[in-house]
KEZA-237212 format. One record per residue: residue in one letter; x, y, z of N, C-alpha, C in turn. Coordinates in steps of 0.05 Angstrom, whole numbers, padded with zeros to 5 digits. Layout:
   res      n_u      n_v      n_w     ca_u     ca_v     ca_w      c_u      c_v      c_w
     A        X        Y        Z        X        Y        Z        X        Y        Z
...
! end
This chain:
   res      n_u      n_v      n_w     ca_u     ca_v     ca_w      c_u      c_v      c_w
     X    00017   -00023    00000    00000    00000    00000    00018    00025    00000
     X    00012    00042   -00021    00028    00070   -00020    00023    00081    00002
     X    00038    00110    00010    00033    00126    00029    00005    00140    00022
     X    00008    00153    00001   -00021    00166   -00011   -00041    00148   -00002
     X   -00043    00129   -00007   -00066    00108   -00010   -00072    00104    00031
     X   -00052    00099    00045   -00056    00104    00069   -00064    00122    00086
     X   -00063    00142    00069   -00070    00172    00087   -00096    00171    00074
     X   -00110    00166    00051   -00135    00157    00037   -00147    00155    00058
     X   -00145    00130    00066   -00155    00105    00079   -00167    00118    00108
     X   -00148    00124    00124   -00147    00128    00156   -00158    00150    00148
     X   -00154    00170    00131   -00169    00199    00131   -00204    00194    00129
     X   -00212    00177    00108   -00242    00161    00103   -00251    00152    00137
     X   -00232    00136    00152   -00241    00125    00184   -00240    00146    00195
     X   -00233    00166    00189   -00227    00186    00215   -00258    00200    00211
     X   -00263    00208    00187   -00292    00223    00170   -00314    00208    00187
     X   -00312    00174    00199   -00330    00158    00199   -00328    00155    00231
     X   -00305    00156    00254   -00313    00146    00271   -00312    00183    00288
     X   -00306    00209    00269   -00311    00232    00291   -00331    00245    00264
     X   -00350    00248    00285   -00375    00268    00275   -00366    00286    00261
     X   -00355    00302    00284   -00353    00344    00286   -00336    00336    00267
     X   -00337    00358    00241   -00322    00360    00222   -00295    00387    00224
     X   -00295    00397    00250   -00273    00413    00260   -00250    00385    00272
     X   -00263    00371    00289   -00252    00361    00302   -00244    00333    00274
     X   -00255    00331    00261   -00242    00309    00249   -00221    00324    00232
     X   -00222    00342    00217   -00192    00366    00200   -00179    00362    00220
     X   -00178    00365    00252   -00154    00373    00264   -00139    00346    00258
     X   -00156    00316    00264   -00152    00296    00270   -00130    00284    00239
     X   -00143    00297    00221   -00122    00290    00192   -00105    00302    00188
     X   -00103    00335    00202   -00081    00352    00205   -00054    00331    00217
     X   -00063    00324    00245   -00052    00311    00258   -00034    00283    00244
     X   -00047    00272    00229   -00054    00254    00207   -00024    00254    00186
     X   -00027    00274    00175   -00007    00291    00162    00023    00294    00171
     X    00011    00311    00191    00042    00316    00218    00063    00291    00213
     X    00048    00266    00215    00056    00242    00232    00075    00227    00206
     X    00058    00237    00175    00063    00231    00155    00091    00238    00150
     X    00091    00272    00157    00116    00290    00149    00133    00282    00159
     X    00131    00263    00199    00152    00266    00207    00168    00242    00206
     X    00156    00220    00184    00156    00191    00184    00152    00177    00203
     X    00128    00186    00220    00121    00165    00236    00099    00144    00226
     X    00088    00149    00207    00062    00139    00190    00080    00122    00176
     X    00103    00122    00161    00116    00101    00159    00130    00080    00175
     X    00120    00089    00198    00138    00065    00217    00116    00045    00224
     X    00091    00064    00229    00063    00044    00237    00058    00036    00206
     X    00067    00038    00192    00057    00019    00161    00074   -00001    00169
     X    00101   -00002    00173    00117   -00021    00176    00111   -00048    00198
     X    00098   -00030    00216    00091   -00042    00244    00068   -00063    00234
     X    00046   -00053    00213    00015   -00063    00207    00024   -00085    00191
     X    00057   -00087    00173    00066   -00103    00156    00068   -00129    00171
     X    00082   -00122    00191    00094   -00144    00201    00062   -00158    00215
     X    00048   -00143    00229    00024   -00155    00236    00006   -00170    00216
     X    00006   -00169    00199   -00009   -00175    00174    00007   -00198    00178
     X    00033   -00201    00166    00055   -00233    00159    00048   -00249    00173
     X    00049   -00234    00214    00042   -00265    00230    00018   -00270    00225
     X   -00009   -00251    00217   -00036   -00260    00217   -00042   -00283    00191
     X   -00027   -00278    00173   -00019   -00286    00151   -00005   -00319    00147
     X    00013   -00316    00170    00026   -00344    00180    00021   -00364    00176
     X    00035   -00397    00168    00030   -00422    00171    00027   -00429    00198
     X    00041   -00430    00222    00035   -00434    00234    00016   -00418    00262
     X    00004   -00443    00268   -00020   -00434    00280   -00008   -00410    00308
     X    00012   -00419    00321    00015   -00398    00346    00029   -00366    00326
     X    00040   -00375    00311    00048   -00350    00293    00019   -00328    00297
     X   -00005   -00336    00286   -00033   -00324    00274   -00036   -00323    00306
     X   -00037   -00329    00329   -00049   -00326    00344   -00040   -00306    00369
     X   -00009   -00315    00375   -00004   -00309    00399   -00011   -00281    00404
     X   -00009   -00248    00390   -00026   -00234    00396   -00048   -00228    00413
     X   -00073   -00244    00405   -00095   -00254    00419   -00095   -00261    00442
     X   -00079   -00286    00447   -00074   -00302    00465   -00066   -00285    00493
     X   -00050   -00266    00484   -00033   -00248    00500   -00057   -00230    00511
     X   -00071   -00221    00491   -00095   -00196    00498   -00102   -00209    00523
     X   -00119   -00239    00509   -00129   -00250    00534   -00117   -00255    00556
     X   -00100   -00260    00558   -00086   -00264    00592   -00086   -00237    00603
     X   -00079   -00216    00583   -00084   -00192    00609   -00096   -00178    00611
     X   -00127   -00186    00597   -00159   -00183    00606   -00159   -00203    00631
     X   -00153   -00224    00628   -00166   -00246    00641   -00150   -00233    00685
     X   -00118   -00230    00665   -00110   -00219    00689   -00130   -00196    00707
     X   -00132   -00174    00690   -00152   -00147    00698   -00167   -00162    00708
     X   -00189   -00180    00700   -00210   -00186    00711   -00211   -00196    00744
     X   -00190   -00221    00744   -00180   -00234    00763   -00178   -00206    00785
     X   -00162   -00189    00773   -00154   -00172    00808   -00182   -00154    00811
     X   -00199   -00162    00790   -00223   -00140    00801   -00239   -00159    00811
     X   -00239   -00187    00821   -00255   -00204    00832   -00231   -00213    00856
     X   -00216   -00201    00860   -00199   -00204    00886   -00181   -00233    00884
     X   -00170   -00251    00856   -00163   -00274    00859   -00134   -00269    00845
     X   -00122   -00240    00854   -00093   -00243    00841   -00070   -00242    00872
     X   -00047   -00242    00857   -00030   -00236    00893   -00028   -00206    00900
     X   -00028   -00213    00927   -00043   -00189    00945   -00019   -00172    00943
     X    00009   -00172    00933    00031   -00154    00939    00030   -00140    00904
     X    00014   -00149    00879    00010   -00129    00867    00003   -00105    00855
     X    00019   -00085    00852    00018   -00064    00861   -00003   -00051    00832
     X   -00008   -00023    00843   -00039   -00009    00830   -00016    00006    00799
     X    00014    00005    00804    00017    00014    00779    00022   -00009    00761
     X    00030   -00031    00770    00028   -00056    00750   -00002   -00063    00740
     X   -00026   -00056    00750   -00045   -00058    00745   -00065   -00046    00715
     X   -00045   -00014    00730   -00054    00009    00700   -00033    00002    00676
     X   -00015   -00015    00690   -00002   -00012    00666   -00017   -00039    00636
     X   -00020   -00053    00661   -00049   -00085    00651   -00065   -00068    00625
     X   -00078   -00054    00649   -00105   -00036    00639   -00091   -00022    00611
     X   -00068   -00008    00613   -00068    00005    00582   -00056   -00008    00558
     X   -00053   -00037    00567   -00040   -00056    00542   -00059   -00069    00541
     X   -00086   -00067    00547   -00112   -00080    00537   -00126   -00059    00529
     X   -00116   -00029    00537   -00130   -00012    00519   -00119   -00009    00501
     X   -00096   -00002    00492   -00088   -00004    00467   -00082   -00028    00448
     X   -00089   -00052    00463   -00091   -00076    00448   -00120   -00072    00427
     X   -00145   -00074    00447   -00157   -00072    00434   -00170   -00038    00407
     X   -00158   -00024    00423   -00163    00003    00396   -00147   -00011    00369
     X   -00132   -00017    00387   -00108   -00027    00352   -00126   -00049    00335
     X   -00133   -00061    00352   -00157   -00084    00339   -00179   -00070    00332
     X   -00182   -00051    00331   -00217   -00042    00329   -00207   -00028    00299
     X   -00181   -00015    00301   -00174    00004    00288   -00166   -00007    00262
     X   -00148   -00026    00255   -00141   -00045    00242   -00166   -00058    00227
     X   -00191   -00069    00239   -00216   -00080    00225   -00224   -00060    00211
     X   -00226   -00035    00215   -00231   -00011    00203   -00225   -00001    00180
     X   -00199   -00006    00185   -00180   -00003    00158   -00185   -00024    00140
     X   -00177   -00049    00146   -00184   -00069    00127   -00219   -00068    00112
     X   -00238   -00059    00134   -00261   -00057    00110   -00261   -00037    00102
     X   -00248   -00011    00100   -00252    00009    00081   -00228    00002    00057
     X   -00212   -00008    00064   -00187   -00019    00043   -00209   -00036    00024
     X   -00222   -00057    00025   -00242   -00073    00018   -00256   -00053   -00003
     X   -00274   -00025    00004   -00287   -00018   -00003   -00275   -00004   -00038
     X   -00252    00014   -00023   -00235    00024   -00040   -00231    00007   -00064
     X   -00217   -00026   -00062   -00211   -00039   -00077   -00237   -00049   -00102
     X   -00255   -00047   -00094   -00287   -00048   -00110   -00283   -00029   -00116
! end
């Protein structure tokens, strides 16, 4: 996928998941920035390599991702039902909490892309 064709793409998701059309310009402004400063090429590179393992012969290749999400949901869950060890501390906790939040945006974000990529290609 070209760069053009990427900034396409995410610019179309951005139109689709923010309303306010101030707030979505800033959001492609931003968009841009990230383009100029090659950081939009490093997350292409990053989405490459995610694609290959999803892509993979072998089965833990396609999976371990997932696998991972789930243990540290499953973990989160566990210390919010009181069944983890009692000496773990509240910043190992947030740190749980923001690698299942950005686990799953990246997953939400990623499905996104692939069905407007989809659309484009029709």
């Amino acid at each position: 996928m070209s760069f053009a064709a990427a900034i396409l793409i995410v610019g179309k998701i951005i139109e689709r998941v923010i309303p306010d059309p101030g707030k979505a310009a800033e959001a492609k402004n931003q968009l841009v920035e990230l383009a100029v400063n090659g950081e939009l090429d490093e997350l292409a590179q990053r989405a490459v390599v995610i694609n290959t393992e999803a892509t993979g012969e072998s089965w833990l290749q396609r999976n371990w991702r997932p696998i991972v999400m789930l243990v540290f949901t499953g973990l989160i869950v566990a210390r919010w039902l009181g069944w983890s060890a009692p000496d773990l501390s509240e910043a190992v906790e947030l740190k749980l909490f923001s690698i299942v939040q950005i686990g799953i945006g990246g997953y939400i974000a990623s499905r996104g892309i692939e069905k407007v990529a989809d659309k484009i290609r029709r």
